[in-house]
C-alpha positions as CSV (number, residue, x, y, z in Angstrom):
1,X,-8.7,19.0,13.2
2,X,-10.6,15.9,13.5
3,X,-8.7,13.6,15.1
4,X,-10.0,10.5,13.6
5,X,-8.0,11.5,10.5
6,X,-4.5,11.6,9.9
7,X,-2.9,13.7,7.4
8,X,0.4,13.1,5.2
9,X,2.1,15.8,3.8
10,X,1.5,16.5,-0.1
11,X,4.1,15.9,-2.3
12,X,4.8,18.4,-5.0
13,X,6.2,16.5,-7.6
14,X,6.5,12.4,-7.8
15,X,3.8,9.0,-7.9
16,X,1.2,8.3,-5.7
17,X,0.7,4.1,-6.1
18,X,-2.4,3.7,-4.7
19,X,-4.8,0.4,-4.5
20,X,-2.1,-2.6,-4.0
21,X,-2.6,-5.0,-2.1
22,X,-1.8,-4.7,1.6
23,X,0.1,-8.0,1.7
24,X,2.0,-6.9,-1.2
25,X,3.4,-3.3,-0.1
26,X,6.6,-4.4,0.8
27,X,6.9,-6.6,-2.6
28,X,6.4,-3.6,-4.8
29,X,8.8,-1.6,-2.5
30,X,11.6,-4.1,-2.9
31,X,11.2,-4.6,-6.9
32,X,10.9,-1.0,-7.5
33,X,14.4,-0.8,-5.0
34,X,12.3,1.6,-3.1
35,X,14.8,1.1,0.3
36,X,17.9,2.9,-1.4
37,X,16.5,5.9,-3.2
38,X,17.6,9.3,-1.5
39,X,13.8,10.9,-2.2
40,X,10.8,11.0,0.4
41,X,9.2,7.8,0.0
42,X,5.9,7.6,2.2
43,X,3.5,4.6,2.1
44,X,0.9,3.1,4.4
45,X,-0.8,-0.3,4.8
46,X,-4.3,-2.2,5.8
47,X,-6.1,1.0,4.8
48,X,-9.5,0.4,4.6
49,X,-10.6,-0.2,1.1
50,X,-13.4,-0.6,-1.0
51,X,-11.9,-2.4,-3.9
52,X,-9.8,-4.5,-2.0
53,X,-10.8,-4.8,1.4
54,X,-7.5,-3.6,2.6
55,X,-5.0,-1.6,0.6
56,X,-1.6,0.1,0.6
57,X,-0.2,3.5,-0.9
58,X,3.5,4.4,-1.5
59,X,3.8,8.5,-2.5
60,X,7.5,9.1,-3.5
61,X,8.4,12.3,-4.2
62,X,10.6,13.2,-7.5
63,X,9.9,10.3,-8.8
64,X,8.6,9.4,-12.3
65,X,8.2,5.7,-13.4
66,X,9.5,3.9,-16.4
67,X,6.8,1.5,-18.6
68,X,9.0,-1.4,-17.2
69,X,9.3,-0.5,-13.8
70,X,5.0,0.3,-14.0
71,X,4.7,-3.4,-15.8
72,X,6.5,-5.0,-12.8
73,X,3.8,-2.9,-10.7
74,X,1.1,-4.5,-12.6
75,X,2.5,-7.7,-12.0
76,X,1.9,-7.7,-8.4
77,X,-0.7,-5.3,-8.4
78,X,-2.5,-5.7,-11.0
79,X,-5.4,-3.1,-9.9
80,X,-3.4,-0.2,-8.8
81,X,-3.6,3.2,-9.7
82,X,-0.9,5.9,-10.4
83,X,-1.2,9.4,-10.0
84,X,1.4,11.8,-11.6
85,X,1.7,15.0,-9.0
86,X,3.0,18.2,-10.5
87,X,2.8,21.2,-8.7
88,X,0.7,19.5,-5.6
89,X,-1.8,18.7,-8.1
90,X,-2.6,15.5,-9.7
91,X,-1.7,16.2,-13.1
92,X,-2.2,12.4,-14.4
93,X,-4.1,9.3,-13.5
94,X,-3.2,5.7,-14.8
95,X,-4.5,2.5,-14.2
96,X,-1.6,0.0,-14.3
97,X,-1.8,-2.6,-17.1
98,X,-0.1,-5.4,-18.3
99,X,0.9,-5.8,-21.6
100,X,0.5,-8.6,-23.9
101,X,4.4,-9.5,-23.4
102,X,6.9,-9.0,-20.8
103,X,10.3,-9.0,-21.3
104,X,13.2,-9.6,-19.0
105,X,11.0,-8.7,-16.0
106,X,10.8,-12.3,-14.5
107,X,12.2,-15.1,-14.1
108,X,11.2,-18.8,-16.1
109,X,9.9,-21.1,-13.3
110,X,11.4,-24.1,-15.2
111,X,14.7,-25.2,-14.5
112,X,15.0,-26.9,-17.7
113,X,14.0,-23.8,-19.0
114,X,17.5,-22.1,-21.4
115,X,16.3,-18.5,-19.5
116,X,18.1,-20.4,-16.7
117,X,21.0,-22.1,-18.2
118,X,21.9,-19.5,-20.5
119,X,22.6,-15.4,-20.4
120,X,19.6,-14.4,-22.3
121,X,16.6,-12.0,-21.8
122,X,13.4,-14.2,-20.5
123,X,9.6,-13.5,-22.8
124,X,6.5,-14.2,-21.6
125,X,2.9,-14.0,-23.1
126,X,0.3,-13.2,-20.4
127,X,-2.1,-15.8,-20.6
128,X,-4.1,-14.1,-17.4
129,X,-4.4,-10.5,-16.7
130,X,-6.7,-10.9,-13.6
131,X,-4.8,-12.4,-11.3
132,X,-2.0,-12.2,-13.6
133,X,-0.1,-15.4,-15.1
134,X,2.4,-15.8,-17.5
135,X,3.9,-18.0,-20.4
136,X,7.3,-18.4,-20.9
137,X,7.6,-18.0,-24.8
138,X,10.7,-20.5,-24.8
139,X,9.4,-23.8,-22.4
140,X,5.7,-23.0,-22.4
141,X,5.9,-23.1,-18.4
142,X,2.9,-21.2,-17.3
143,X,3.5,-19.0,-13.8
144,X,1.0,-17.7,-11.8
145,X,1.4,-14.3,-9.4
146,X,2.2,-16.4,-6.3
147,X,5.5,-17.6,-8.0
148,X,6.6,-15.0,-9.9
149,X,10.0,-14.2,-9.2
150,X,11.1,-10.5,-10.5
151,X,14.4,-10.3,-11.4
């Protein structure tokens, strides 16, 4: 074996989330509550990367993602890729999107805003998909991915 390379074990079944941004590993870890599921979770960080210059990868086994857990992917990486294992083979490949709305994902910026005063669900239009920023539909406070806060 070349020892240059190190190899993780294949999963057989689960997501590979590949291309997010190094600096934002442990982000997408802690809104996808990555520290308290029971099922192999491995990732790595500052790989080297075309795309990005450096990159991370999370591979958790068993695990399949809802579209609202993959939109709150999208919001902090809004280039990553998913791959769907089955089997030890990739079965799927998805490029992680935002839609044209999120809802209940994030939290208004604006204190003002009635998101915060009241128990509601919080809407926003994305107004920018690279790098992502959004509009709350009730105060028209415009967030960008630096101050997004996921609730």
């Amino acid at each position: 074996m070349d020892k240059s390379e190190l190899k993780v074990n294949a999963i057989k079944d689960g997501t590979v989330i590949d291309h997010i941004p190094a600096q934002d590993l442990f982000k997408v870890v802690k809104i996808l509550k990555l520290e308290s599921v029971e099922n192999q979770v491995t990732f790595g960080t500052n790989l080297d990367s075309k795309k990005l210059g450096k990159k991370a990868i999370i591979k958790i086994s068993d695990r399949f993602f809802e579209d609202s857990e993959i939109d709150k992917i999208a919001l902090l990486a809004p280039n990553a890729n998913l791959n769907i294992i089955k089997n030890y083979e990739v079965a799927e490949k998805r490029t992680v999107e935002l839609p044209e709305k999120i809802k209940g994902i994030c939290k208004c910026m604006n204190p003002k805003c009635i998101t915060n005063a009241e128990p509601m669900p919080t809407k926003f239009t994305v107004v920018s998909k690279t790098p992502p920023a959004l509009k709350c539909d009730y105060c028209g406070k415009v967030t960008d991915q630096e101050h997004f806060v996921i609730i």
